[in-house]
PyMOL Python script that loads the backbone (N, CA, C, O; Angstrom):
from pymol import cmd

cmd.read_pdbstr("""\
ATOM      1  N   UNK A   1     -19.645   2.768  -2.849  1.00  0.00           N
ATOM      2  CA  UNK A   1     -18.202   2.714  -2.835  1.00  0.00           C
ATOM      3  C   UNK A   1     -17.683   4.141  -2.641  1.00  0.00           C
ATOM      4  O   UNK A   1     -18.233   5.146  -3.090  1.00  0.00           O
ATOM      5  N   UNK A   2     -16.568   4.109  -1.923  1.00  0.00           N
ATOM      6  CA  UNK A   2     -16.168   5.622  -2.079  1.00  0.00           C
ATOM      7  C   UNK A   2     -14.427   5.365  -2.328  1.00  0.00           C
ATOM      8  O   UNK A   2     -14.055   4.227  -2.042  1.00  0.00           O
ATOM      9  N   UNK A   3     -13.518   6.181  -2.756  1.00  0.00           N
ATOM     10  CA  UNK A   3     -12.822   6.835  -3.307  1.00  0.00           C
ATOM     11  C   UNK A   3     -12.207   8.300  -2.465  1.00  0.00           C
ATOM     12  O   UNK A   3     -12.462   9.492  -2.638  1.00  0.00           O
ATOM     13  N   UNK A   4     -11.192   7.508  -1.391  1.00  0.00           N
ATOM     14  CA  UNK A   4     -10.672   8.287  -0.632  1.00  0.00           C
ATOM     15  C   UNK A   4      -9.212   9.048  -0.750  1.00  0.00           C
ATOM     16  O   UNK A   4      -8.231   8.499  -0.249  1.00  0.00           O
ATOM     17  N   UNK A   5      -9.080  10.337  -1.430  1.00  0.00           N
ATOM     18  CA  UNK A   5      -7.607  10.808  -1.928  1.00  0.00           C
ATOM     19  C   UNK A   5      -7.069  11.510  -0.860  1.00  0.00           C
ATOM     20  O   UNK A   5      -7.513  12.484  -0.251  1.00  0.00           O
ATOM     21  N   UNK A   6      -5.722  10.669  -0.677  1.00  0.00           N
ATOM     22  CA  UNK A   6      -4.728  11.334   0.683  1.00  0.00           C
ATOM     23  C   UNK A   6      -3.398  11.867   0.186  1.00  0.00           C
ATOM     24  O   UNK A   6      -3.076  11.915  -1.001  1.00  0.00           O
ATOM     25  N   UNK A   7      -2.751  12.213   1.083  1.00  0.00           N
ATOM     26  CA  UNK A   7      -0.957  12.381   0.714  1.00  0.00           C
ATOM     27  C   UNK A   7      -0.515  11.506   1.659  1.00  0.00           C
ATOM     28  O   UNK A   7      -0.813  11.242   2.824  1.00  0.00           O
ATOM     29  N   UNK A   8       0.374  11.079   0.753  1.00  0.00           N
ATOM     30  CA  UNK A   8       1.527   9.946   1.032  1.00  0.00           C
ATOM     31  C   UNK A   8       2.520  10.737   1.752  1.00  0.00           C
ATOM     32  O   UNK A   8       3.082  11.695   1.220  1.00  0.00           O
ATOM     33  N   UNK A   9       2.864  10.172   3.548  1.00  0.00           N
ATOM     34  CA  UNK A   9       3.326  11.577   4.270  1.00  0.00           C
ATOM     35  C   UNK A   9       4.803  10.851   3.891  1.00  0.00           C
ATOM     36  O   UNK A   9       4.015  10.034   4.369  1.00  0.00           O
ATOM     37  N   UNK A  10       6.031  10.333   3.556  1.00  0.00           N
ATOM     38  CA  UNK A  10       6.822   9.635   3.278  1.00  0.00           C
ATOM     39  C   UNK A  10       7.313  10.158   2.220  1.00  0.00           C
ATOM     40  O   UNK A  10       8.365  10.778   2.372  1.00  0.00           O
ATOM     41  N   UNK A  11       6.878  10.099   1.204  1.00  0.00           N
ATOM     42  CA  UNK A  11       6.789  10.294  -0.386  1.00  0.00           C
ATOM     43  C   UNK A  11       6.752  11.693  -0.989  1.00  0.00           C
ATOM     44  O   UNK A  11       7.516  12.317  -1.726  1.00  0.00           O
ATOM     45  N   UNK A  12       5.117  12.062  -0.173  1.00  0.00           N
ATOM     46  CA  UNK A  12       4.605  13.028  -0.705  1.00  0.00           C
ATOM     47  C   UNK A  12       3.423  13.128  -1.453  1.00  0.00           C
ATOM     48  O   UNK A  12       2.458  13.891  -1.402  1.00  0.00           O
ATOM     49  N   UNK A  13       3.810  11.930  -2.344  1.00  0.00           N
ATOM     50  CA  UNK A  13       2.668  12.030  -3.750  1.00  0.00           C
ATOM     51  C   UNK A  13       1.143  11.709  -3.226  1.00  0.00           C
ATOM     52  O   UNK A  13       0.869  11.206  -2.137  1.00  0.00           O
ATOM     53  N   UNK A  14       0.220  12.108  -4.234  1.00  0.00           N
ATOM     54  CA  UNK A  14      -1.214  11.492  -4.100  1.00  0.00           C
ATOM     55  C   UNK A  14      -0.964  10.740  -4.097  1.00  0.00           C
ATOM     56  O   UNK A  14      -0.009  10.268  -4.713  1.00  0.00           O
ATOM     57  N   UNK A  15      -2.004  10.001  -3.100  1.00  0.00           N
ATOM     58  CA  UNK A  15      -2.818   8.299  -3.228  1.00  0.00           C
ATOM     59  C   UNK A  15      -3.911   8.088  -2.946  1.00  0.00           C
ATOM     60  O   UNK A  15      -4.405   8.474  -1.886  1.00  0.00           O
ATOM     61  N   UNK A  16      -4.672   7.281  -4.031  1.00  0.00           N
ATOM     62  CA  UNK A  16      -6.055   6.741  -3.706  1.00  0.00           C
ATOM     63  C   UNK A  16      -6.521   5.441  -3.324  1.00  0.00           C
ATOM     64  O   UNK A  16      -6.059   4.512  -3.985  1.00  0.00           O
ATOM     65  N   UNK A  17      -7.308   5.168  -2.432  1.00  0.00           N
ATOM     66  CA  UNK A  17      -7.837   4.406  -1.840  1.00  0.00           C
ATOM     67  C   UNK A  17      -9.046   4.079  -1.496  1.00  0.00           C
ATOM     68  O   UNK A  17      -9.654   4.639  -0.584  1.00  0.00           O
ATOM     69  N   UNK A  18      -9.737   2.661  -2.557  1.00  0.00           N
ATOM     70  CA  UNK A  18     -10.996   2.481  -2.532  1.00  0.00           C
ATOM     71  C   UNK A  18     -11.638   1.825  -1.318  1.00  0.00           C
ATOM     72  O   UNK A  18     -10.878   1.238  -0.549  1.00  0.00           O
ATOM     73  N   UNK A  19     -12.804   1.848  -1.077  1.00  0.00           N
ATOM     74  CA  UNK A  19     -13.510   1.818   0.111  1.00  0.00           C
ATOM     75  C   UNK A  19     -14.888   1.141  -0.468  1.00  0.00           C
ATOM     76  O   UNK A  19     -15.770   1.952  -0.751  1.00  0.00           O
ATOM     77  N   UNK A  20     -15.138  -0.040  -0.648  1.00  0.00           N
ATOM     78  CA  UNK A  20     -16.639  -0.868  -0.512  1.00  0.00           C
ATOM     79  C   UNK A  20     -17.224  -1.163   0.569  1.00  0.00           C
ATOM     80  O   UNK A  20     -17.436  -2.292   1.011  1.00  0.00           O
ATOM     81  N   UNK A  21     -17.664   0.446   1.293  1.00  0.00           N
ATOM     82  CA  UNK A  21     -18.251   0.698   2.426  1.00  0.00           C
ATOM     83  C   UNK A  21     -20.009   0.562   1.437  1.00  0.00           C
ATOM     84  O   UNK A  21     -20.300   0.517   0.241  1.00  0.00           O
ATOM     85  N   UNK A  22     -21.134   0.528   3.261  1.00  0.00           N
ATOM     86  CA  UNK A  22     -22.074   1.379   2.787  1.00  0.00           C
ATOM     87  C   UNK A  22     -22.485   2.951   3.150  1.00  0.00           C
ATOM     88  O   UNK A  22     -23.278   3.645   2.513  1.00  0.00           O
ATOM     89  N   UNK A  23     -21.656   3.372   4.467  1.00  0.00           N
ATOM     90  CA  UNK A  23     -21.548   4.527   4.778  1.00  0.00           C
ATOM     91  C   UNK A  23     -20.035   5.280   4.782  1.00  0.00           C
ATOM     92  O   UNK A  23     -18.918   4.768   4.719  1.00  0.00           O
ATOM     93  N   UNK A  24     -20.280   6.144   4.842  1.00  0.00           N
ATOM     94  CA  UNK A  24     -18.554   7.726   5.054  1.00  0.00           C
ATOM     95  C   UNK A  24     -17.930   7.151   6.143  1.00  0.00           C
ATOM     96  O   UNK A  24     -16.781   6.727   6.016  1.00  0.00           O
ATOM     97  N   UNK A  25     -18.577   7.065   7.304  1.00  0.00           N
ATOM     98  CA  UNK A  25     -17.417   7.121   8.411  1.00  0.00           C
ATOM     99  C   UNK A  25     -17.274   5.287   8.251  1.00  0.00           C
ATOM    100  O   UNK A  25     -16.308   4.835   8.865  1.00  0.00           O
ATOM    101  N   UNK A  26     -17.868   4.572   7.734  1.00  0.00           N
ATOM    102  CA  UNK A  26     -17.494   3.197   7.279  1.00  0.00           C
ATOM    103  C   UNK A  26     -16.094   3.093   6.835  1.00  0.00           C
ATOM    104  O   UNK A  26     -15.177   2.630   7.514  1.00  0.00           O
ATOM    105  N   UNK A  27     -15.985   3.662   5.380  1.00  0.00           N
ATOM    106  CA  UNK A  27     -14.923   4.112   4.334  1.00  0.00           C
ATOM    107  C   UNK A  27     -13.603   4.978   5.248  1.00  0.00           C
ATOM    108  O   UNK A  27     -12.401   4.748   5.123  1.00  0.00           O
ATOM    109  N   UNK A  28     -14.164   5.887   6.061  1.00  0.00           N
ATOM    110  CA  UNK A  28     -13.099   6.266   6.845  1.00  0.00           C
ATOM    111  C   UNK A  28     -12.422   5.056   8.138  1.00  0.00           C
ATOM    112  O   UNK A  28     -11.316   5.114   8.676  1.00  0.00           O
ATOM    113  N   UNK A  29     -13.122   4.395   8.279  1.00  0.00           N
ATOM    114  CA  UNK A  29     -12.883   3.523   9.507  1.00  0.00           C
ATOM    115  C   UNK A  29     -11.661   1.964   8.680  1.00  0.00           C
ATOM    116  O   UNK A  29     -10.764   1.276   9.167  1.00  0.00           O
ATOM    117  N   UNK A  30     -12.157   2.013   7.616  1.00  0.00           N
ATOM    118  CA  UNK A  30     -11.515   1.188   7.124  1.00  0.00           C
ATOM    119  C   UNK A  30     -10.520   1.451   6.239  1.00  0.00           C
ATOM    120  O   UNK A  30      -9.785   0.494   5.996  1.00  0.00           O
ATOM    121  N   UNK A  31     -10.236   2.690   5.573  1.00  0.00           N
ATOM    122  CA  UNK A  31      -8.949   3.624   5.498  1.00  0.00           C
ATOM    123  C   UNK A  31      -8.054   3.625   6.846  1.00  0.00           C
ATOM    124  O   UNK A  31      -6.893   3.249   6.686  1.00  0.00           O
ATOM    125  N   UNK A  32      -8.382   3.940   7.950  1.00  0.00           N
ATOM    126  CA  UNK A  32      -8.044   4.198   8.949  1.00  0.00           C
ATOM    127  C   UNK A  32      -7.074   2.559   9.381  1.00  0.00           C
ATOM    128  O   UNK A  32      -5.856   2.429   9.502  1.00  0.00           O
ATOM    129  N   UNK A  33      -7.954   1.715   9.498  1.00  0.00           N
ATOM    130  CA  UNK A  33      -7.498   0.294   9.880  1.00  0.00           C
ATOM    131  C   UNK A  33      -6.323  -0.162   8.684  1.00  0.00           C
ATOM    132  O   UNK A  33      -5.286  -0.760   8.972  1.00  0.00           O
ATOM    133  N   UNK A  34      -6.657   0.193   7.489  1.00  0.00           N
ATOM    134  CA  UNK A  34      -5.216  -0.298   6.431  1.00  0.00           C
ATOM    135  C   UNK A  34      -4.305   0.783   6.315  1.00  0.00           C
ATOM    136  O   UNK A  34      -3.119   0.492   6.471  1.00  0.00           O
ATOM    137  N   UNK A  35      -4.621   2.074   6.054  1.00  0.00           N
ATOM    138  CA  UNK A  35      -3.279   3.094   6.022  1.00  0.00           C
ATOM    139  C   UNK A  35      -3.325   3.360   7.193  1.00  0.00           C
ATOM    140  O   UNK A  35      -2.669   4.396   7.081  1.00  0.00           O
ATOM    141  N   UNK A  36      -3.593   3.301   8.485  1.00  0.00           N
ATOM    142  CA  UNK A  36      -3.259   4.679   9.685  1.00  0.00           C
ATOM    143  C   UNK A  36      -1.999   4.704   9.894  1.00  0.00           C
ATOM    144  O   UNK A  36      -1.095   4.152   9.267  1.00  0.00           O
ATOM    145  N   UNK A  37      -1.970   5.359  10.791  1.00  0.00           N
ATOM    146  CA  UNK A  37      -0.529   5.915  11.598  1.00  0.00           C
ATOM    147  C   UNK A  37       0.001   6.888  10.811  1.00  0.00           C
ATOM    148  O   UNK A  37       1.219   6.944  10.979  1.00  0.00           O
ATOM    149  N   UNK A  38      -0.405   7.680  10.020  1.00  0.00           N
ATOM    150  CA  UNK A  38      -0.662   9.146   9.715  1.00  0.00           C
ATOM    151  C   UNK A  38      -1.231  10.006   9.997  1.00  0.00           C
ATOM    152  O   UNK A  38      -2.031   9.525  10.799  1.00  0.00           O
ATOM    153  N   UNK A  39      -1.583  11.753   9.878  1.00  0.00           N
ATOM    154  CA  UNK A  39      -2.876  12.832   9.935  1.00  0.00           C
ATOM    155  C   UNK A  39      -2.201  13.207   8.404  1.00  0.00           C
ATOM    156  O   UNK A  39      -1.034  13.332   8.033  1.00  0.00           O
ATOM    157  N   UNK A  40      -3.585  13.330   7.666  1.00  0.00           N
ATOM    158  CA  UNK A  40      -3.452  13.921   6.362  1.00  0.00           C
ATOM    159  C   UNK A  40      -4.819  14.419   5.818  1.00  0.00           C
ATOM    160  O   UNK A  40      -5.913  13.945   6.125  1.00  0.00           O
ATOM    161  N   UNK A  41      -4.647  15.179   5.186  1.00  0.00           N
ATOM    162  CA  UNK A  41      -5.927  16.118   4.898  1.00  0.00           C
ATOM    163  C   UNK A  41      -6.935  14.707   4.211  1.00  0.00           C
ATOM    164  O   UNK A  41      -6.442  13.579   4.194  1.00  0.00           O
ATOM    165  N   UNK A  42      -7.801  14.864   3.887  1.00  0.00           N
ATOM    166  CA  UNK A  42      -8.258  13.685   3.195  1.00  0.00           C
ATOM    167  C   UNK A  42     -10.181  14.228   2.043  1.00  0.00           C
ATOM    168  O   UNK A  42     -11.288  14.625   2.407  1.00  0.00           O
ATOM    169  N   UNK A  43      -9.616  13.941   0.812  1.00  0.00           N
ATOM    170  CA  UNK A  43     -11.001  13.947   0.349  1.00  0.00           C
ATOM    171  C   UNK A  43     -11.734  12.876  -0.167  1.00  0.00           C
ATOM    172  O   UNK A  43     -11.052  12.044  -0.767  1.00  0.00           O
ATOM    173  N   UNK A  44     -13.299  12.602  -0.080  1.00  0.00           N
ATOM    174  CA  UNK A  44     -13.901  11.373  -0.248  1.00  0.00           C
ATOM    175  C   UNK A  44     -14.904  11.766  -0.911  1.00  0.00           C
ATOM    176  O   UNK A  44     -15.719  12.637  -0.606  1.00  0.00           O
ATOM    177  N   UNK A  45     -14.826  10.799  -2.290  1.00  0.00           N
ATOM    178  CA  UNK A  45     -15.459  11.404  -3.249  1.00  0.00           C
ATOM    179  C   UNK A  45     -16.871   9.902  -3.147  1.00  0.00           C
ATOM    180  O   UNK A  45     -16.449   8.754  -3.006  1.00  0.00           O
ATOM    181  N   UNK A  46     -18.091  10.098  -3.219  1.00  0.00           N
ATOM    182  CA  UNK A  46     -18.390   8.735  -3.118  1.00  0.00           C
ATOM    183  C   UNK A  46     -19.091   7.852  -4.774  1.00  0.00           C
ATOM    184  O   UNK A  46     -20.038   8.461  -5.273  1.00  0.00           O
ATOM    185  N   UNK A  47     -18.832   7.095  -5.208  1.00  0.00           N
ATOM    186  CA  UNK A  47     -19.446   6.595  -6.413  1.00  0.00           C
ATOM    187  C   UNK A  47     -20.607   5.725  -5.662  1.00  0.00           C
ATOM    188  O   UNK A  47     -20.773   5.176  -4.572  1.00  0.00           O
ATOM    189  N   UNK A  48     -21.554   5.991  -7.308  1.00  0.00           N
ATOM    190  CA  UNK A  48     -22.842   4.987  -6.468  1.00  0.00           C
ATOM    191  C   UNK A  48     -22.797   3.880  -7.590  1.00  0.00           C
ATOM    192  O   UNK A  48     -21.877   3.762  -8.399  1.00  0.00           O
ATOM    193  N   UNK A  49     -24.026   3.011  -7.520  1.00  0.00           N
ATOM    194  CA  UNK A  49     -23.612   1.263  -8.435  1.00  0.00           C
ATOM    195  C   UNK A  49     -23.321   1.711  -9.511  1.00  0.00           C
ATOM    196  O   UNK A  49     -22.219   1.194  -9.695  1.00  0.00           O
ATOM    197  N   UNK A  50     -23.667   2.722 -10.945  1.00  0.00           N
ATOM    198  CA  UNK A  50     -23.592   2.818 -11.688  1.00  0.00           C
ATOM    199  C   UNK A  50     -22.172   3.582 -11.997  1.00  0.00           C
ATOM    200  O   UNK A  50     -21.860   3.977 -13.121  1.00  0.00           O
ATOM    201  N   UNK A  51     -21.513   3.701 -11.041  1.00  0.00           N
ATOM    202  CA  UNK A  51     -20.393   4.163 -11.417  1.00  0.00           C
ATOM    203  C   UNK A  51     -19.931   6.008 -11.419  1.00  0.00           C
ATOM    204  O   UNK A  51     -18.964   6.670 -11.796  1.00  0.00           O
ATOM    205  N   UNK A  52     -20.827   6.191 -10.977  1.00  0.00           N
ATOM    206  CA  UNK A  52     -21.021   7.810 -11.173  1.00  0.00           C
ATOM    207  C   UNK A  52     -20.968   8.487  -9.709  1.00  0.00           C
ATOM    208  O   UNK A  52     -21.412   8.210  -8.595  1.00  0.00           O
ATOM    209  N   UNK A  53     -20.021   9.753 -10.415  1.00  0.00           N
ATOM    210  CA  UNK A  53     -19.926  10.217  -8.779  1.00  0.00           C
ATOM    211  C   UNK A  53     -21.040  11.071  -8.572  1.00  0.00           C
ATOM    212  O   UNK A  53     -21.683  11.638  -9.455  1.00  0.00           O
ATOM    213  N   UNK A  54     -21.287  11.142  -6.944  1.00  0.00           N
ATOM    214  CA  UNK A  54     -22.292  11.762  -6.851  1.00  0.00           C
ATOM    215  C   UNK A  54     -22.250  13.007  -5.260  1.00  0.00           C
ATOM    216  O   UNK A  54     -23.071  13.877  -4.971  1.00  0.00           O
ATOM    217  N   UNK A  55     -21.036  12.625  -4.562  1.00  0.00           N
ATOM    218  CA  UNK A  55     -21.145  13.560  -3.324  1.00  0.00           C
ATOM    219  C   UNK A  55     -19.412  13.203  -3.209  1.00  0.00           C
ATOM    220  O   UNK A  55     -18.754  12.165  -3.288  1.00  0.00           O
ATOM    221  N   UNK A  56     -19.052  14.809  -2.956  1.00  0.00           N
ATOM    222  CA  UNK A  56     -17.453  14.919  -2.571  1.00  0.00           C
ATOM    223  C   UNK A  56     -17.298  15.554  -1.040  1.00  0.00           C
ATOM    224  O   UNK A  56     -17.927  16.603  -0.901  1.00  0.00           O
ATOM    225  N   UNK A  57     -16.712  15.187  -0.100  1.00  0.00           N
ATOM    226  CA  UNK A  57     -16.421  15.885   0.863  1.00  0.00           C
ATOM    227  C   UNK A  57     -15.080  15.938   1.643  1.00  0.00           C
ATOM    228  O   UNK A  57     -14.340  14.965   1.496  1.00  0.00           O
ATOM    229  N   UNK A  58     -14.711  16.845   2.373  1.00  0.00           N
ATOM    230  CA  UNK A  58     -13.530  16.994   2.528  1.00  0.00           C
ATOM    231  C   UNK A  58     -13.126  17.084   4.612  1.00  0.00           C
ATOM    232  O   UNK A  58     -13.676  17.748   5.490  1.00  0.00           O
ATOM    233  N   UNK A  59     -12.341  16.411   4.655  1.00  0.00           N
ATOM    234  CA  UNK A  59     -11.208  16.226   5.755  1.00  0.00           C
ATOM    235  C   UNK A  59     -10.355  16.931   6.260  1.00  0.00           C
ATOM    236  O   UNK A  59      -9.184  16.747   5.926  1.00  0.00           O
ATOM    237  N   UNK A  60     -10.708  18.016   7.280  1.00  0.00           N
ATOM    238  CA  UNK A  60      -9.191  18.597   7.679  1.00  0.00           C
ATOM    239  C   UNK A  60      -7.699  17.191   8.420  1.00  0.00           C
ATOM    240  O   UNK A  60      -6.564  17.444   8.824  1.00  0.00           O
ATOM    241  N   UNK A  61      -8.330  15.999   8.323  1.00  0.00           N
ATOM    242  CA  UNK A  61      -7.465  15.194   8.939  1.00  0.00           C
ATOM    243  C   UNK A  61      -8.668  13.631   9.294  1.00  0.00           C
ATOM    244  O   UNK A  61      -9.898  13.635   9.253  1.00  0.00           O
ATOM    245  N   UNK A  62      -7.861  12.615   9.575  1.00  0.00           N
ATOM    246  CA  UNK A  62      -9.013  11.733   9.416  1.00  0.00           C
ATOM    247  C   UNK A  62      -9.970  11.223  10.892  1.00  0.00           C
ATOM    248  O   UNK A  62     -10.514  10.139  11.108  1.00  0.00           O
ATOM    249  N   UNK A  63      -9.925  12.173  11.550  1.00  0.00           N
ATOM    250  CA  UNK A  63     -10.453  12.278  12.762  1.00  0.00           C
ATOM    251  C   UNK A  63     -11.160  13.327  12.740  1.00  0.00           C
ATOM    252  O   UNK A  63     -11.463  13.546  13.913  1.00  0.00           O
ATOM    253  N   UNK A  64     -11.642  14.178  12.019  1.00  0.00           N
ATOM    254  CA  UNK A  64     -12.210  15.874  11.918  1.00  0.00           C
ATOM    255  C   UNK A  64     -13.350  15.569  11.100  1.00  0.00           C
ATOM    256  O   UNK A  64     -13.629  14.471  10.618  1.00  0.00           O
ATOM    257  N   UNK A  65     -14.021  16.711  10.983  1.00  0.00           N
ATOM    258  CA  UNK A  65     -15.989  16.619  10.597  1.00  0.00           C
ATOM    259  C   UNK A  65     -15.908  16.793   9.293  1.00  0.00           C
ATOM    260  O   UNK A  65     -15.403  17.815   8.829  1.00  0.00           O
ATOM    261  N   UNK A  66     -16.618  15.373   8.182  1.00  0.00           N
ATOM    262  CA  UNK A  66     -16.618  15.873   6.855  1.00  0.00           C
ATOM    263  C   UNK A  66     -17.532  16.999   6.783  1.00  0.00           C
ATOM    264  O   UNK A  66     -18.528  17.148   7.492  1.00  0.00           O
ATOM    265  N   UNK A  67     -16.983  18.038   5.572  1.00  0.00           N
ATOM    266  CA  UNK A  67     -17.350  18.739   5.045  1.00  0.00           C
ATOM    267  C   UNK A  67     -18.018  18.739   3.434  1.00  0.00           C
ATOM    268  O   UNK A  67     -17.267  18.811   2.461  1.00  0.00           O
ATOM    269  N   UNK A  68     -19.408  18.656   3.300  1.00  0.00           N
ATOM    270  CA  UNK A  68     -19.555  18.797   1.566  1.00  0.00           C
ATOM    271  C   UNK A  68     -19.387  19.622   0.690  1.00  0.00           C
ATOM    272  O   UNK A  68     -20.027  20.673   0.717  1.00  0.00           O
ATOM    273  N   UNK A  69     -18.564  19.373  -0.214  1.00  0.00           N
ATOM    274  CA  UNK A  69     -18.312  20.702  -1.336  1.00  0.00           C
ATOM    275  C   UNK A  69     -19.091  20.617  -2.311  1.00  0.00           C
ATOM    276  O   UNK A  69     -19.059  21.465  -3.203  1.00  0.00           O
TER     277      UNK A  69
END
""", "prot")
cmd.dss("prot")
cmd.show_as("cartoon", "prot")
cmd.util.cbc("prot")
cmd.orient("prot")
């Protein structure tokens, strides 16, 4: 599962958005298909079955190369 945090370009505020992908660009593809029609920085944190996070990476925009922090 991953755990994708964007800005709300409208609003402003954070928002998160879960993803029961089995891969990243999965989770991005299907972020993409329910929120698009935005560019917003984007970070994706991923949880594994037990609930625990385990890899964070980051988005200059949701078309651009994750990065791991």
């Amino acid at each position: 599962m991953f755990e994708i945090q964007y800005r709300e370009p409208i609003l402003g505020g954070n928002r998160k958005f879960l993803a029961k992908t089995r891969t990243l660009m999965d989770a991005i593809a299907s972020f993409n298909l329910h929120k698009g029609g935005f560019d917003t920085p984007l970070r994706v944190k991923r949880i594994n079955v037990d609930g625990l996070h385990t890899h964070t990476r980051t988005l200059d925009g949701r078309y651009s190369v994750p990065r791991q922090v």
